[in-house]
C-alpha positions in Angstrom: 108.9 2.7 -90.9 108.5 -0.3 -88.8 111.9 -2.1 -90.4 113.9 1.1 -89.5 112.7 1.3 -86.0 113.5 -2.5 -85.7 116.7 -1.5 -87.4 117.1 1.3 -84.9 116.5 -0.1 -81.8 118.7 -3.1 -82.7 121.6 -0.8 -83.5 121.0 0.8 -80.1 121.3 -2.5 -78.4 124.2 -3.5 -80.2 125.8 -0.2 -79.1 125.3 -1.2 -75.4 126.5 -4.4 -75.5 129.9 -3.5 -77.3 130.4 -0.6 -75.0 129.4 -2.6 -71.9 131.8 -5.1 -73.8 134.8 -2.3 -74.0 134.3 -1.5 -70.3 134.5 -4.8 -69.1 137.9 -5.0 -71.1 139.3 -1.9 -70.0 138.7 -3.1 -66.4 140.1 -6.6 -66.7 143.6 -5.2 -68.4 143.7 -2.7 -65.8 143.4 -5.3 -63.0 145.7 -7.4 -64.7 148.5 -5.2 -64.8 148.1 -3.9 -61.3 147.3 -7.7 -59.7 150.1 -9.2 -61.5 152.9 -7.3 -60.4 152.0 -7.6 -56.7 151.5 -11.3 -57.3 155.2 -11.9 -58.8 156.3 -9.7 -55.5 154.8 -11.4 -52.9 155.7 -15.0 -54.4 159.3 -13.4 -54.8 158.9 -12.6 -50.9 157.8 -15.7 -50.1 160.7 -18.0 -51.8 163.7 -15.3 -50.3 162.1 -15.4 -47.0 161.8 -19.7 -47.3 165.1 -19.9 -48.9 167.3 -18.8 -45.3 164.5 -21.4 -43.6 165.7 -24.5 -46.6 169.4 -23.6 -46.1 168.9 -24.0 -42.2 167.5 -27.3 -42.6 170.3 -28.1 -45.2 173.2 -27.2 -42.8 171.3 -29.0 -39.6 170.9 -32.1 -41.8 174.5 -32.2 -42.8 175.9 -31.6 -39.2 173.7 -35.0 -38.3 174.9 -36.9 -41.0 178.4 -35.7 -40.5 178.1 -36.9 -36.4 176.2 -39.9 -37.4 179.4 -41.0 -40.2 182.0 -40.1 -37.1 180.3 -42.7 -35.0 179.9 -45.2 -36.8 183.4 -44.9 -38.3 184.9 -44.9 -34.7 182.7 -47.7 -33.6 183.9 -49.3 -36.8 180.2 -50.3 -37.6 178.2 -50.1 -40.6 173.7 -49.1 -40.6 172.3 -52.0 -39.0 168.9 -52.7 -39.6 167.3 -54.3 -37.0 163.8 -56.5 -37.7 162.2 -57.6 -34.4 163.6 -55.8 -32.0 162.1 -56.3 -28.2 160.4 -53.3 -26.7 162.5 -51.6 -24.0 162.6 -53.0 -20.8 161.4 -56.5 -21.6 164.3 -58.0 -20.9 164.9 -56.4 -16.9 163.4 -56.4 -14.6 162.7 -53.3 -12.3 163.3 -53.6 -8.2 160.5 -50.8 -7.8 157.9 -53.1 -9.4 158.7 -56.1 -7.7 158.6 -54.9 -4.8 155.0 -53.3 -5.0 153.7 -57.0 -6.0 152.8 -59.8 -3.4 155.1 -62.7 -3.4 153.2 -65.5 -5.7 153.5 -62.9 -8.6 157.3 -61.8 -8.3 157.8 -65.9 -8.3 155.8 -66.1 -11.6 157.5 -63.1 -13.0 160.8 -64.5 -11.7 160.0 -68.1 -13.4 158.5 -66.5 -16.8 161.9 -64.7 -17.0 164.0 -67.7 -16.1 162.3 -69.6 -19.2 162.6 -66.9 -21.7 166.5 -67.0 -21.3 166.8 -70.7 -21.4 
């Protein structure tokens, strides 16, 4: 008596599990064909809608290079790297700013300028 109640209860267990097993199933392929649909939709969406913003960027990018080509083909130049360049402005000086300073230092800016052109 004791081995079939063992029996039993195990069978009764066994029962639960593979129908807690089926319903778990059920619910993932359910999910799965509902969630993948929308999924491939909104991704679809997503790649039109990005698509006009890539061609935008396509067409602006070949107007520049197009422009850039026309100058430098008027100019008769060719891309010019240029390594070391001075910041802007070095090179002049403003009447604004020497006017605002006393006398000694517009003669010491006057005489460091005089040097760095020599």
């Amino acid at each position: 008596m004791i081995v079939i109640d063992d029996r039993r209860t195990e069978m009764e267990n066994l029962k639960r599990i593979s129908l807690f097993g089926m319903a778990v199933s059920t619910f993932s392929i359910l999910t799965a064909v509902t969630i993948v649909p929308m999924v491939y939709n909104y991704v679809q969406h997503i790649e039109s809608s990005l698509q006009s913003e890539v061609d935008f960027c396509k067409h602006r990018s070949n107007d520049l290079w197009e422009e850039y080509s026309a100058v430098c083909i008027s100019n008769s130049e060719e891309i010019i790297i240029i390594k070391g360049r001075n910041k802007r402005g070095t090179h002049y000086q403003s009447v604004s700013k020497s006017i605002n300073r006393p006398l000694s230092v517009q003669i010491r800016a006057s005489e460091l300028h005089s040097e760095e052109w020599q």
